[in-house]
Structures are given as C-alpha cells and as structure tokens.
C-alpha positions as CSV (number, residue, x, y, z in Angstrom):
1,X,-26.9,26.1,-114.1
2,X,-26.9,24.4,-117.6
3,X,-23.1,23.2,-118.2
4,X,-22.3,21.7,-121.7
5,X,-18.6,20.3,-122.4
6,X,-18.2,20.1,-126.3
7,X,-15.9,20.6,-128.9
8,X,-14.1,24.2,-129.5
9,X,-15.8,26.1,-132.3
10,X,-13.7,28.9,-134.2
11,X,-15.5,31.6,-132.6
12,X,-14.8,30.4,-128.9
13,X,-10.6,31.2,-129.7
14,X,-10.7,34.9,-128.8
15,X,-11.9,33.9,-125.6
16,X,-10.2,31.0,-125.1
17,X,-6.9,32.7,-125.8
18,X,-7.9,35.4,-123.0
19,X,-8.9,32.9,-120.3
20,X,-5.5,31.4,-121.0
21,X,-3.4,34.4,-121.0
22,X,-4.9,35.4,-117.4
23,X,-4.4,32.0,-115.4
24,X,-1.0,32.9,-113.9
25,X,2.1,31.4,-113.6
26,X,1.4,27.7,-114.2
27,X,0.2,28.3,-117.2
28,X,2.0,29.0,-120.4
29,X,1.0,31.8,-122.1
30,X,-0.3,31.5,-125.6
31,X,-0.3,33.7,-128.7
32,X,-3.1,33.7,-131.6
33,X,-1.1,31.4,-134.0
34,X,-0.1,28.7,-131.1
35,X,-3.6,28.7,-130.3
36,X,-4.6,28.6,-134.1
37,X,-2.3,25.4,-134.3
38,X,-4.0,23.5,-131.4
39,X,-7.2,24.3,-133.4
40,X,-6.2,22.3,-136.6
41,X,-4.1,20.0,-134.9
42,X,-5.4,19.1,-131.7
43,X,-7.6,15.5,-131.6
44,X,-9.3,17.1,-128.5
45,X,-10.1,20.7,-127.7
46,X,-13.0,20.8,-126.1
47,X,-14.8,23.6,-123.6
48,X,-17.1,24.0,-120.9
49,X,-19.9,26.4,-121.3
50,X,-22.2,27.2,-118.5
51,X,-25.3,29.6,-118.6
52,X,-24.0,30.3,-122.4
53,X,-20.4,32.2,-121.0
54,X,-16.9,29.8,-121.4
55,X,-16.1,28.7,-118.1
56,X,-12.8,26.4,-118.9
57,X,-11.7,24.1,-121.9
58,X,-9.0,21.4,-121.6
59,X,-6.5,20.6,-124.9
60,X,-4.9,17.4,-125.5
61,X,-3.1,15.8,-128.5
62,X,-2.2,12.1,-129.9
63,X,1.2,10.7,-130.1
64,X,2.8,11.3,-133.8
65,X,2.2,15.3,-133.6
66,X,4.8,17.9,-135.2
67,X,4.1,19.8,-131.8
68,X,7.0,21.2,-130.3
69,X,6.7,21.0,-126.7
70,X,9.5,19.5,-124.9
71,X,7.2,17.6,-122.6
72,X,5.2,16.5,-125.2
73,X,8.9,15.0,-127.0
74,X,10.0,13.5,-123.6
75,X,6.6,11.5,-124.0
76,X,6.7,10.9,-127.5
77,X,10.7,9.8,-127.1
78,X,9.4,7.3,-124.3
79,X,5.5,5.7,-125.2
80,X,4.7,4.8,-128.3
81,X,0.7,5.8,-128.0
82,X,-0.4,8.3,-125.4
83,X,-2.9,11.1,-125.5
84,X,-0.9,14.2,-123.9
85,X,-3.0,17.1,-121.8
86,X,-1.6,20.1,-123.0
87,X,-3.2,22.3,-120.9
88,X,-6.5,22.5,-118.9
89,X,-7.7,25.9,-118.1
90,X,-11.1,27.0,-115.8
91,X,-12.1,30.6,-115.3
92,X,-11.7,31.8,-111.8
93,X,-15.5,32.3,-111.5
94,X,-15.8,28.4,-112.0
95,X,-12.7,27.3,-109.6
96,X,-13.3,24.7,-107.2
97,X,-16.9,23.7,-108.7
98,X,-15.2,20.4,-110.3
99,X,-15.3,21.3,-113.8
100,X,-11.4,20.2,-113.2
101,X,-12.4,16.6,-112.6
102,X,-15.3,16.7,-114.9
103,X,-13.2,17.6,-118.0
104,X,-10.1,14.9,-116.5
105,X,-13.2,12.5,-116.8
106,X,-14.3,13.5,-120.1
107,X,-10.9,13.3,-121.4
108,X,-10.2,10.2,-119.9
109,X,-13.0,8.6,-121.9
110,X,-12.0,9.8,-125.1
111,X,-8.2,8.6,-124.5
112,X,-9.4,5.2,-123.1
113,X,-10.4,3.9,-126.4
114,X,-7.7,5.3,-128.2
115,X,-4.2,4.6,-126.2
116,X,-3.4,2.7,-123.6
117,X,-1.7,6.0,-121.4
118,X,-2.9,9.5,-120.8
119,X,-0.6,11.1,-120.4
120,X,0.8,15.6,-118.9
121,X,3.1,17.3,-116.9
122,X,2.9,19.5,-113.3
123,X,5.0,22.3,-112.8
124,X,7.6,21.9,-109.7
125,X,8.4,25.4,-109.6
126,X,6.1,27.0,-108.7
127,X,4.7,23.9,-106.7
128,X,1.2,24.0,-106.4
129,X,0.7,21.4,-104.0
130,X,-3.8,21.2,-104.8
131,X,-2.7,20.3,-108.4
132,X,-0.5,18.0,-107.0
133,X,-2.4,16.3,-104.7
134,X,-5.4,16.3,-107.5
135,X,-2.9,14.2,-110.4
136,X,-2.6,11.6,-107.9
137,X,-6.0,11.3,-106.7
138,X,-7.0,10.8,-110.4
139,X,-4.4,8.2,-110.6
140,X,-1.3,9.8,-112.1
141,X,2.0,8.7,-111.6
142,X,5.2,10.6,-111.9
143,X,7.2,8.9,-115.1
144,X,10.0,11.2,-114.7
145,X,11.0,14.7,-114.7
146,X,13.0,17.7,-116.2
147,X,13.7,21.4,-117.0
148,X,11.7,23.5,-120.1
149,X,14.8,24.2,-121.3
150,X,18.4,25.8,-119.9
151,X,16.4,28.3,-117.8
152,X,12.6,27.3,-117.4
153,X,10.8,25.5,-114.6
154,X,10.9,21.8,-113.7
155,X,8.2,19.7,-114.0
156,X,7.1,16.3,-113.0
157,X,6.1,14.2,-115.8
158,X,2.7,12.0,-114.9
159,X,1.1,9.5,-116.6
160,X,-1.9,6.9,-115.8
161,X,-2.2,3.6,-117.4
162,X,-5.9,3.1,-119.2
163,X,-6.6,-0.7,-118.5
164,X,-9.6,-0.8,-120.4
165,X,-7.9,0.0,-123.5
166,X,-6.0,-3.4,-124.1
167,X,-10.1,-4.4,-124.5
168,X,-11.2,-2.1,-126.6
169,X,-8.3,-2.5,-128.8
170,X,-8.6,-6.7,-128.8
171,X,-12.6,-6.3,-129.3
172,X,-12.9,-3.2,-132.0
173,X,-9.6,-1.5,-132.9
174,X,-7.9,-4.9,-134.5
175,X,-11.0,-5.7,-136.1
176,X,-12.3,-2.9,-138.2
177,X,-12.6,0.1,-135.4
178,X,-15.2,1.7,-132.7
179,X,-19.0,1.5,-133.4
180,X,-20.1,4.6,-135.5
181,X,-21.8,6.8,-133.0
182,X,-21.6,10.2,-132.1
183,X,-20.0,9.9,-128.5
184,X,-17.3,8.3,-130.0
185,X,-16.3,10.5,-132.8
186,X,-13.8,11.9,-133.2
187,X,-13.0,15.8,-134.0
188,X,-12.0,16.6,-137.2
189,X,-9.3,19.2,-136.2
190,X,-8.5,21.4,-139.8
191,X,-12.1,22.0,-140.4
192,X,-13.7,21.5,-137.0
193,X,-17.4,23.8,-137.9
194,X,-18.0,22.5,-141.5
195,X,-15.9,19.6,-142.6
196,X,-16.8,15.6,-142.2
197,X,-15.9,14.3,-138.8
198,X,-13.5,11.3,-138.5
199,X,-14.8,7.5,-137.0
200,X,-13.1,7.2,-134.0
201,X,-10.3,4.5,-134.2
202,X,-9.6,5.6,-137.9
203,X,-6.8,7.6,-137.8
204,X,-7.1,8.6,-141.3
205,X,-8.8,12.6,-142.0
C-alpha cells in the first residue's frame, strides 16, 4: 500500500466534495463554491492518496481569515495566532487504518512552526464518544463551548498548546523566517498547481 499525504490539486475537488458530502452527521456538508473557497483560501488542504484513489484529506486555516464559521470566530475572538482544523475527512474504506492520526500529525507539524495553538471543535450532539476520546489522546483540551447558531448542535471547542513554537519563533521567525526547504513550504492557496509557492514564515503571497 503506497500512501502519499500532499497538497490538494484542482482536480482532486470533485472528489473531495463527494467524500465530504457522504460522511454523515458530524460533518457539515459542503457545496462547490465553499469548497472552492477553502481551495484559494486555505494555508493547508492537503489529501491522502493511497494505491492512486483519495482516501481522506484534512483542511485547516490561519488566524486573520474572512471565513465565516462561528467556531472559527469564537477562536479568532479569543487567540491571537492559531491554525484551526476545519474539517478532517477519511473514506470509510480507510477508517480505523490511522490515516486520522497520521494527518493530526502532519498538521501538527506544519502548525508548530507557525502558531503557538492548533486549534478545532467536536460536535456534542451527536456525541461520538471515539472522536472524543481520540482529541484528548492527541492532547486537546476543551477551551469552551457553544451552539452553531439559535438551532444547530453544540460543540466543544479544543485546543492544544504547540511548545515548540515559542523556539522556533525566538530562533527563525524574529530573525528573517524558516530555512528555505520544501518541507517547510508553505501552499500557495489562489494558484495552488501553477503559481510560486510562499517561504514558510512569510506571510506575504
């Protein structure tokens, strides 16, 4: 089994917008022109690709988005630099062979030299007690909670501090940025297959 986690390309969105639309209940659906926002907005969107089909991909923004999620506004109202997971999403063919924990890893890198918080939400109703249980085995720790607006679900708002930021930031970020190397690019989000790709720690496009 050859799996590959890498940034979404515009061909992958068909698909990605089905595999989202079919995971159930704790999962917001999405239409073509949300999805088409996350695609020139997000600072990651990456998927997972095994044997060549899409088996999940995982979607997370920087603070100081237009986006208007009210989870990702409680954050923004209450940290002044997180990354927030939007959504993580794995085909049921790949449940429960860790691509869950592989992409929290993977995302985990990329926000640990960025912010000092990672930051995402669980839903409350419906409880799904394995998702749960899986936030706070990774470290996540309820920050608060409330209700997507006057009639939607309540949530738990989670968040994990990312210690190794505070040296990353004193060593590289205050003094010019990360080393230029491809593992620590960032995404260029507007034109993802054909423009230049940003240095990571510059925040400029």
């Amino acid at each position: 089994m050859a799996l590959a986690i890498r940034d979404v390309r515009e061909h992958d969105l068909n698909a990605v917008l089905a595999l989202n639309n079919i995971a159930g209940r704790s999962i917001l659906a999405l239409d073509a022109a949300r999805l088409r926002y996350f695609y020139e907005h997000a600072e990651y969107f990456r998927v997972a690709e095994i044997d060549g089909q899409l088996a999940g991909f995982l979607i997370a923004l920087r603070e100081g988005s237009d986006y208007e999620s009210p989870n990702y506004r409680w954050f923004s109202e209450h940290y002044p630099q997180f990354v927030y997971i939007d959504r993580i999403v794995i085909a049921n063919a790949y449940r429960r062979h860790g691509l869950g924990r592989i992409f929290y890893s993977d995302v985990h890198s990329y926000a640990e030299v960025r912010v000092p918080l990672l930051a995402c939400e669980v839903f409350l109703e419906p409880r799904d007690d394995v998702v749960v249980l899986f936030h706070g085995t990774y470290g996540f720790q309820e920050v608060g909670q409330q209700r997507m607006g006057k009639d939607g679900p309540q949530v738990s708002l989670l968040a994990r501090d990312l210690p190794s930021y505070a040296y990353v930031r004193d060593t590289w970020l205050d003094h010019g940025g990360l080393p230029d190397v491809p593992w620590l690019a960032e995404r260029h989000p507007v034109s993802q297959d054909a423009g230049p790709r940003r240095v990571a720690g510059d925040r400029h496009p």
